[in-house]
C-alpha positions as CSV (number, residue, x, y, z in Angstrom):
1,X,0.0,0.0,0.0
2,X,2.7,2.3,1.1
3,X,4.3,1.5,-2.7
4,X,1.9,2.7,-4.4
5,X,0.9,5.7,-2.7
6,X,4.7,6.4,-3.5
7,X,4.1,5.6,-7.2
8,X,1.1,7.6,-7.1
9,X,2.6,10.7,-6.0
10,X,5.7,10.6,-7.9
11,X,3.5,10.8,-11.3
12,X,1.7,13.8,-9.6
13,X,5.0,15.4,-9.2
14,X,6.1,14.5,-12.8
15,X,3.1,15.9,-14.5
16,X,3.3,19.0,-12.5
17,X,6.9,19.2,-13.5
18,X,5.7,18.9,-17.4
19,X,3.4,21.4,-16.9
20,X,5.6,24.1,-15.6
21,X,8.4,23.4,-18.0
22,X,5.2,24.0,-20.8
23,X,4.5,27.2,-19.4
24,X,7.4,28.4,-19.3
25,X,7.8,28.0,-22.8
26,X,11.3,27.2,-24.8
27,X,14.4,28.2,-23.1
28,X,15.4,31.7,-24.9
29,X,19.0,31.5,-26.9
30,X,21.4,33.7,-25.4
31,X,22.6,36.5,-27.4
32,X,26.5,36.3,-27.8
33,X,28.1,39.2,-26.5
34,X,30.6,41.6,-28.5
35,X,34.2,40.3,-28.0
36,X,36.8,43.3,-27.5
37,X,40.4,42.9,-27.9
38,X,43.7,44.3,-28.0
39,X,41.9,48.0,-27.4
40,X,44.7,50.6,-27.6
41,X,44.6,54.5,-27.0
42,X,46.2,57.0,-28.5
43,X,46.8,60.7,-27.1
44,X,46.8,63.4,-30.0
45,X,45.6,66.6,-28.5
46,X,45.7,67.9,-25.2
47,X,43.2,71.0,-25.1
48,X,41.9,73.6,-22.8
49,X,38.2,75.2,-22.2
50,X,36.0,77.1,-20.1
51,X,32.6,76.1,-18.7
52,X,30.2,78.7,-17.4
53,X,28.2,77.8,-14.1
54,X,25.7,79.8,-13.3
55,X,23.3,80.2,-10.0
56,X,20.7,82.2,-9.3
57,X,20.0,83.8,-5.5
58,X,16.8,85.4,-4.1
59,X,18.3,87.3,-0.8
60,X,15.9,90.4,-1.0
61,X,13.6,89.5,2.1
62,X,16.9,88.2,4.5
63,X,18.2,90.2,7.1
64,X,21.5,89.4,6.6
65,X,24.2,88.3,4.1
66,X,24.7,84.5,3.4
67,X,28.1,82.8,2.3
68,X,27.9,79.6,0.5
69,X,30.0,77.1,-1.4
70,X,29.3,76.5,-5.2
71,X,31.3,73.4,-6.5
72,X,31.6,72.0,-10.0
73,X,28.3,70.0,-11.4
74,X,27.9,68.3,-14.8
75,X,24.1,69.0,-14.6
76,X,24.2,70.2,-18.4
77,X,22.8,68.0,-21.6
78,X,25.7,69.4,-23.2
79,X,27.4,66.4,-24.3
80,X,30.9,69.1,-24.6
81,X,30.7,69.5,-20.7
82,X,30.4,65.7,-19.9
83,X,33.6,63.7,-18.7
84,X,34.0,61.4,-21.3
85,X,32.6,61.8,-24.8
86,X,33.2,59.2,-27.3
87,X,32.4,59.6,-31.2
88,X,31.9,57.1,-33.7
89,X,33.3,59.6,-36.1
90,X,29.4,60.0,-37.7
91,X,28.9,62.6,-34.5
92,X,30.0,63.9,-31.5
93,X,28.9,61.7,-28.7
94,X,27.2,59.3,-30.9
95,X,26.6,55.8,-29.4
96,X,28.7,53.0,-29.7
97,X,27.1,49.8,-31.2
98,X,26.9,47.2,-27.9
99,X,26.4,48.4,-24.6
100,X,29.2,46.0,-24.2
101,X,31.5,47.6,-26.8
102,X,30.6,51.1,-25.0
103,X,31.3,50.1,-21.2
104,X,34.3,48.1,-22.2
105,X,36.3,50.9,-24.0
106,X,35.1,53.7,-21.3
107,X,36.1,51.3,-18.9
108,X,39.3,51.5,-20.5
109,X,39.8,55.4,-21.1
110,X,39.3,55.7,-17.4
111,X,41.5,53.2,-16.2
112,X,44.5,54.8,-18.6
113,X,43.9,58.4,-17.4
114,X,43.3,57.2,-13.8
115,X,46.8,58.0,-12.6
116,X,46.4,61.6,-14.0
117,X,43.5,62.4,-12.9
118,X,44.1,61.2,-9.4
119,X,47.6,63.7,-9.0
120,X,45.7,66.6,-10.4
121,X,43.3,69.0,-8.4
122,X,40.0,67.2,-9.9
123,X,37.4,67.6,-9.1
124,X,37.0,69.2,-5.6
125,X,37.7,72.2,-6.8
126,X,34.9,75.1,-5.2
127,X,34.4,78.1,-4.7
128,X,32.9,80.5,-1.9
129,X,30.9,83.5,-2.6
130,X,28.9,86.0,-0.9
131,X,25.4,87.5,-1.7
132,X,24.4,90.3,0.9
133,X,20.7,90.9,1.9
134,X,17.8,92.9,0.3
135,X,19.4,91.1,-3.3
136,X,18.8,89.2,-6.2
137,X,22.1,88.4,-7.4
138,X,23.2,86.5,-10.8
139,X,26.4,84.5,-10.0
140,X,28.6,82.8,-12.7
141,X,31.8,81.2,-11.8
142,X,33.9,80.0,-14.5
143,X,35.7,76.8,-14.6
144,X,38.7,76.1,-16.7
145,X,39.1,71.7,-17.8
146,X,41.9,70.6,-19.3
147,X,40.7,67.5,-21.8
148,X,42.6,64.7,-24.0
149,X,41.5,63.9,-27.0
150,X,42.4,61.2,-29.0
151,X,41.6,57.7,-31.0
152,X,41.0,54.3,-29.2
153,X,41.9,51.3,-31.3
154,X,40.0,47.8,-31.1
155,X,38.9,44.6,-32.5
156,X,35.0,44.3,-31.8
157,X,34.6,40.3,-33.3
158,X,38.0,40.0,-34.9
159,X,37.0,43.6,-36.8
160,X,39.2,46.3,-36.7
161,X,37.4,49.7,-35.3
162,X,38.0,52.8,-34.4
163,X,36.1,55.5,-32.1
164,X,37.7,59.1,-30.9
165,X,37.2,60.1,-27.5
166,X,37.4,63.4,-25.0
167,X,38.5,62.6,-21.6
168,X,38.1,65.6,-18.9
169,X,41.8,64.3,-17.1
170,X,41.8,68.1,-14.4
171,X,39.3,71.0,-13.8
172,X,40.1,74.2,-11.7
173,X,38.4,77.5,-10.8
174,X,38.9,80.4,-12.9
175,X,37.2,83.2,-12.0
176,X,33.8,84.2,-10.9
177,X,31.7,87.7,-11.1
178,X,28.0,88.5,-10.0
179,X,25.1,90.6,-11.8
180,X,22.6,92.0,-8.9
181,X,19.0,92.6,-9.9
182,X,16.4,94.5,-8.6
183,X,14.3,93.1,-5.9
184,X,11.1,94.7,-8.2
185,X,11.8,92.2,-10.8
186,X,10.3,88.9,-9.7
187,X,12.5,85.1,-11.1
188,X,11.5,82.0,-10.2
189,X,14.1,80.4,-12.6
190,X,15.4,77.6,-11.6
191,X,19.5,77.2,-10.7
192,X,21.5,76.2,-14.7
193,X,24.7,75.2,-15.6
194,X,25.2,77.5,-18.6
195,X,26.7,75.6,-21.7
196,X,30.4,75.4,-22.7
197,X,31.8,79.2,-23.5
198,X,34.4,77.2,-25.5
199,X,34.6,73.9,-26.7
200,X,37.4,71.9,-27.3
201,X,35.0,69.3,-29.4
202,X,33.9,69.2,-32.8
203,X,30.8,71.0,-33.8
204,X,27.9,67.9,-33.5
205,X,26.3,69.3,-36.5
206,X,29.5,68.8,-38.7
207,X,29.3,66.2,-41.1
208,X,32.5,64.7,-41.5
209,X,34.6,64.4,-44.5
210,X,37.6,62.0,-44.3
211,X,39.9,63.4,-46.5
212,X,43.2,61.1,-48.0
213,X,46.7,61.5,-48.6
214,X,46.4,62.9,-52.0
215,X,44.7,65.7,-50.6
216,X,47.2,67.0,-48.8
217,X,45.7,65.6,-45.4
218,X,47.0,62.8,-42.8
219,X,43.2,62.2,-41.4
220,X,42.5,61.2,-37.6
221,X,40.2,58.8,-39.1
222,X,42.4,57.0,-41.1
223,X,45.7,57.1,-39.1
224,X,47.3,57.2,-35.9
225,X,50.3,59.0,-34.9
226,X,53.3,57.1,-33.3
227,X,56.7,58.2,-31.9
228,X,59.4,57.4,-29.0
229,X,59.1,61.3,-28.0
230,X,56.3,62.3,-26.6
231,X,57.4,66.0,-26.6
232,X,56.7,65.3,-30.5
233,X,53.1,63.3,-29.5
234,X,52.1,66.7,-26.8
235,X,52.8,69.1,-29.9
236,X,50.7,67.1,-32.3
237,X,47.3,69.1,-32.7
238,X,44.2,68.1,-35.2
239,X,42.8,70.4,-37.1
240,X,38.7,71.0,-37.5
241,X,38.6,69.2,-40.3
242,X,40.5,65.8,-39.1
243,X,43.8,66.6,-40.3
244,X,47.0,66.4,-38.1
245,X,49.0,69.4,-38.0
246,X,52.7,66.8,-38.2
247,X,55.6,69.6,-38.3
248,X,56.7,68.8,-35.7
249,X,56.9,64.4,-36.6
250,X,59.0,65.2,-39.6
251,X,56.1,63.6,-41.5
252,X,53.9,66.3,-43.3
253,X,51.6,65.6,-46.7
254,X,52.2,68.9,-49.0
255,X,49.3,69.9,-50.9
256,X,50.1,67.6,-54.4
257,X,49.6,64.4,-52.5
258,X,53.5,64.0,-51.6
259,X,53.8,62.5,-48.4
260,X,57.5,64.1,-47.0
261,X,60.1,62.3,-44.5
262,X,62.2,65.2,-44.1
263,X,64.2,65.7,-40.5
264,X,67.6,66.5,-40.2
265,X,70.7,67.0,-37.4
266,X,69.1,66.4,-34.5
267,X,70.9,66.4,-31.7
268,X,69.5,63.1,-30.4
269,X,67.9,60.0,-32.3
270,X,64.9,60.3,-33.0
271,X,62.0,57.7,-34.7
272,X,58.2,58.4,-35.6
273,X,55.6,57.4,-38.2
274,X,51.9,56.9,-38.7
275,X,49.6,54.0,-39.0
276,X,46.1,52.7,-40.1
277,X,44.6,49.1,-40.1
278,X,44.5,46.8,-42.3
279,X,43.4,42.8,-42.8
280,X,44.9,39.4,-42.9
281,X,44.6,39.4,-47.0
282,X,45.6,42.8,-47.0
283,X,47.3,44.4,-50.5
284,X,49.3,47.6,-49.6
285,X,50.8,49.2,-52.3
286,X,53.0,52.9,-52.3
287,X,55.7,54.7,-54.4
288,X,58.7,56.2,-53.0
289,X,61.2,58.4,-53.7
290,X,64.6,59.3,-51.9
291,X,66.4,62.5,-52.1
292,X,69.1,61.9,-49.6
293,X,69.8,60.2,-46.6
294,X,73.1,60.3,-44.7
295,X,74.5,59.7,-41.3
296,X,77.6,60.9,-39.9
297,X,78.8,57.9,-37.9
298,X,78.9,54.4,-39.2
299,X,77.6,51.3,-38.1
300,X,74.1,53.2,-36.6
301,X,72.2,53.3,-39.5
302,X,69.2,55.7,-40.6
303,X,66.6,53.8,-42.2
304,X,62.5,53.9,-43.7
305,X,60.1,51.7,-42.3
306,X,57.5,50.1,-44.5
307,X,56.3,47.5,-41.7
308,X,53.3,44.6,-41.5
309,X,52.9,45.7,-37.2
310,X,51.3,44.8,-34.4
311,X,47.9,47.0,-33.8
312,X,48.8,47.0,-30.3
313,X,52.4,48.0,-30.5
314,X,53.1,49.6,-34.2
315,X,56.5,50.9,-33.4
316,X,58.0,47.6,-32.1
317,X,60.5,45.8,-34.9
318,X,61.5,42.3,-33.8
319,X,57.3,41.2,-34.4
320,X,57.0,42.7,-37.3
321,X,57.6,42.3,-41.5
322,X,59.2,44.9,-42.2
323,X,60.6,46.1,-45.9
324,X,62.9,49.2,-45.4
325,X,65.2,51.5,-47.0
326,X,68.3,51.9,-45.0
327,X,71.5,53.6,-45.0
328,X,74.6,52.5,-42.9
329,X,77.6,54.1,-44.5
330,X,79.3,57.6,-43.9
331,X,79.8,58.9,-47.2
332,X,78.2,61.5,-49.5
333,X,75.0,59.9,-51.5
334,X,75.4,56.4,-49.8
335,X,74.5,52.8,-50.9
336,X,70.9,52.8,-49.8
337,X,70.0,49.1,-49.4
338,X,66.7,46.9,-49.6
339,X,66.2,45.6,-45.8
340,X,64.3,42.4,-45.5
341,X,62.9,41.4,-42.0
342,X,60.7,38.5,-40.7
343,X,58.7,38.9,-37.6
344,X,61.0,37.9,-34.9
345,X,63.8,38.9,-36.6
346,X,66.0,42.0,-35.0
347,X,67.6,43.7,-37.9
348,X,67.0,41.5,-41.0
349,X,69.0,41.3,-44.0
350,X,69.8,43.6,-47.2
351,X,68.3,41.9,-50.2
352,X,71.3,40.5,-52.1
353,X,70.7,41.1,-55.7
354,X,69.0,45.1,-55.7
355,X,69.7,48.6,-54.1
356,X,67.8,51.8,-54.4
357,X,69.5,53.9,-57.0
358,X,69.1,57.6,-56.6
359,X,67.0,59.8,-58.9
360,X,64.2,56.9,-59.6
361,X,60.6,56.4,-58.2
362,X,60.2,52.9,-57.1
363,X,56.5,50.7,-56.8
364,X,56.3,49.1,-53.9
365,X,53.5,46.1,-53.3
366,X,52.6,44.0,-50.4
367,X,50.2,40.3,-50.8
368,X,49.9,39.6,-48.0
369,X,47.8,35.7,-47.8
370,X,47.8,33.5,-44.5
371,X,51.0,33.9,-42.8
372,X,53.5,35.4,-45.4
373,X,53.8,38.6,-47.6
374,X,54.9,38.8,-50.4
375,X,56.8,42.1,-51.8
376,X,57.0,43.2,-55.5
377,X,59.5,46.2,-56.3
378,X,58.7,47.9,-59.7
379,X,56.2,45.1,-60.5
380,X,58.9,42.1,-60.1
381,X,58.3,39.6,-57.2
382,X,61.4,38.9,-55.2
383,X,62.3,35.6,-54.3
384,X,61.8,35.9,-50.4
385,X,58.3,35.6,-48.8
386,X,58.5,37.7,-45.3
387,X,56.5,36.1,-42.1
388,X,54.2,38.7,-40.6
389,X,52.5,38.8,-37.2
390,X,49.1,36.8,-35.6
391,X,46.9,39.2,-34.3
392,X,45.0,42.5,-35.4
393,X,47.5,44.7,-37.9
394,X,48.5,47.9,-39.2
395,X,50.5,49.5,-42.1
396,X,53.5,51.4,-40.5
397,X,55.5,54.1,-42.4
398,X,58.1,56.2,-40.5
399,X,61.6,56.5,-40.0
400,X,64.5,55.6,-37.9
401,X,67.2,58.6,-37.4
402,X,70.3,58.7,-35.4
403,X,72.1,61.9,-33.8
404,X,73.3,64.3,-36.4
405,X,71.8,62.3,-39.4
406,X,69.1,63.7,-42.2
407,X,66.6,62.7,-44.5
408,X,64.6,63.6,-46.8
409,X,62.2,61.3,-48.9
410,X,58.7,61.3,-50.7
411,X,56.0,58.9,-50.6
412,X,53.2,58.7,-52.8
413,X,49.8,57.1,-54.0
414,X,49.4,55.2,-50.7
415,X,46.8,52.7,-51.5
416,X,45.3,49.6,-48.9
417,X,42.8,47.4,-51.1
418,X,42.5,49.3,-54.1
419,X,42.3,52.5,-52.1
420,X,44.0,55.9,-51.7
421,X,44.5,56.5,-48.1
């Protein structure tokens, strides 16, 4: 008796069980979440502004004068006045696709600034003022922040992307003034943050236009600056219309599409380039054109980097394919070799059978398919395949100069994929 009563309520308990599982219905597939990687930032600017907070005091029925603290507040829809502001490059502040995609890289900005922000005043800067009785008194105290700007790099599902960003990294008081209005003139206005006096951001309404090489612009939405002086990375500025203002690199596009290398005599060595993404299947192709290149003491060399690089490190050599144009002789219009490197090779090795000779323009191609590149000079294929990196990559042009030496060199009709860059 006692069995079946068991057998009895265990095919109560089962049915209930089905029935529960049928209203609940099928088990929803989760929805895969973005994968970020390898998410690199890049400082270009550092810029100033001032933001205008004002407050509004009704003292005409006290007795007596009150003293009170105003301290910073971001209670402003102005997306200029907000501590970070990323753009997708479509508009200021625009979202990023994936709530994942967004929290992970302003996770990131944070975290890199984080040291900066913390040794600066921040953001306990205030202020104390004084509005005496029988007023109404207008008070607007301006702040001065001191923003970066710059480009964050990532791979959002193996893809390459790129979003540019405004980071508020300090923020102190400037000054402050008052406006006091007769007591006859009722306000009920509520206390405002007045809007940005000056903006260090592009305009939201701009629509931007990515210009290329060939027009005499090295765009922030196409490349990234690199260098091993960051005096030369702090003087870097971007213009309003996306182009880098590069004097300073020794890298500068002149308005016929020429793409200059031309640095000379400094007193210490010196290295710097830019960078875009690119793919695994990749075809990069360039001219380029030496004018001179010399160094004074033998056995450091000068060279020109055309380099397959990490995305997370573009600068680095031993991990990278690099084809390059170098000069290790002290001698007035030196042998200027073809440079051959694997990645995890140091230095590499000067092509055997062909040198650069002075006064021609010289085609340069990369295939690059699986794990190797090939390289094609003036349309002929050499005869060595170069290994290039795993991972996320870039196209790297720059230059490599030591103490005292000089170059000067053109490159033109910069093309990834079929196009002008």
């Amino acid at each position: 008796m006692n069995a079946g009563k068991s057998q009895k309520l265990n095919t109560i308990l089962t049915t209930m069980a089905i029935l529960l599982l049928a209203a609940c219905g099928p088990t929803p597939t989760p929805i895969p979440s973005d994968n970020i990687e390898n998410i690199n930032i890049t400082v270009n600017n550092i810029v100033t502004g001032e933001i205008l907070q004002t407050r509004f005091f009704n003292q005409c029925d006290a007795a007596g004068p009150i003293t009170t603290t105003i301290q910073f507040s971001e209670n402003s829809t102005e997306s200029s006045q907000k501590e970070l502001v990323i753009s997708t490059g479509a508009e200021v502040g625009a979202a990023i696709p994936g709530h994942i995609a967004s929290a992970k890289l302003q996770g990131a900005i944070t975290e890199h600034f984080a040291v900066m922000r913390a040794s600066g005043s921040g953001y306990q800067e205030s202020v104390q003022i004084t509005i005496p009785a029988h007023t109404q008194q207008e008070s607007t105290i301006t702040w001065q922040e001191t923003r970066r700007e710059g480009t964050v790099t990532y791979t959002k599902n193996g893809e390459i992307q790129f979003v540019n960003y405004s980071y508020r990294t300090g923020l102190q008081f400037l000054s402050s003034s008052a406006k006091n209005i007769d007591c006859s003139i009722h306000i009920t206005e509520a206390p405002t943050i007045a809007p940005v006096t000056e903006t260090p951001l592009p305009s939201p309404t701009a629509t931007p236009i990515i210009k290329t090489l060939s027009e005499g612009c090295i765009h922030n939405g196409t490349w990234l600056i690199a260098s091993i002086d960051q005096n030369t990375l702090n003087t870097i500025a971007t213009r309003s219309d996306g182009c880098y203002d590069t004097g300073s690199l020794g890298m500068f596009p002149d308005r016929s599409g020429v793409l200059h290398i031309l640095d000379k005599e400094k007193r210490v060595s010196i290295a710097s380039g830019v960078y875009t993404p690119i793919n695994n299947d990749s075809i990069v192709e360039f001219k380029v054109h030496v004018n001179s290149m010399y160094i004074v003491n033998s056995g450091n060399p000068t060279y020109i980097n055309f380099a397959i690089a990490l995305l997370d490190d573009p600068m680095t050599t031993k991990n990278t394919a690099r084809f390059k144009l170098q000069v290790e002789d002290d001698k007035n219009n030196p042998l200027i070799y073809f440079v051959l490197a694997d990645a995890g090779e140091n230095n590499g090795a000067k092509y055997p059978t062909q040198h650069y000779e002075y006064g021609r323009t010289y085609t340069i191609r990369f295939e690059m398919t699986g794990s190797i590149m090939s390289i094609f000079v003036n349309n002929t294929k050499l005869n060595e395949n170069l290994s290039i990196p795993a991972g996320p990559k870039v196209f790297y042009i720059g230059y490599s100069l030591p103490a005292y030496a000089g170059i000067d060199t053109e490159i033109t009709n910069i093309k990834i994929d079929g196009v002008l860059k």
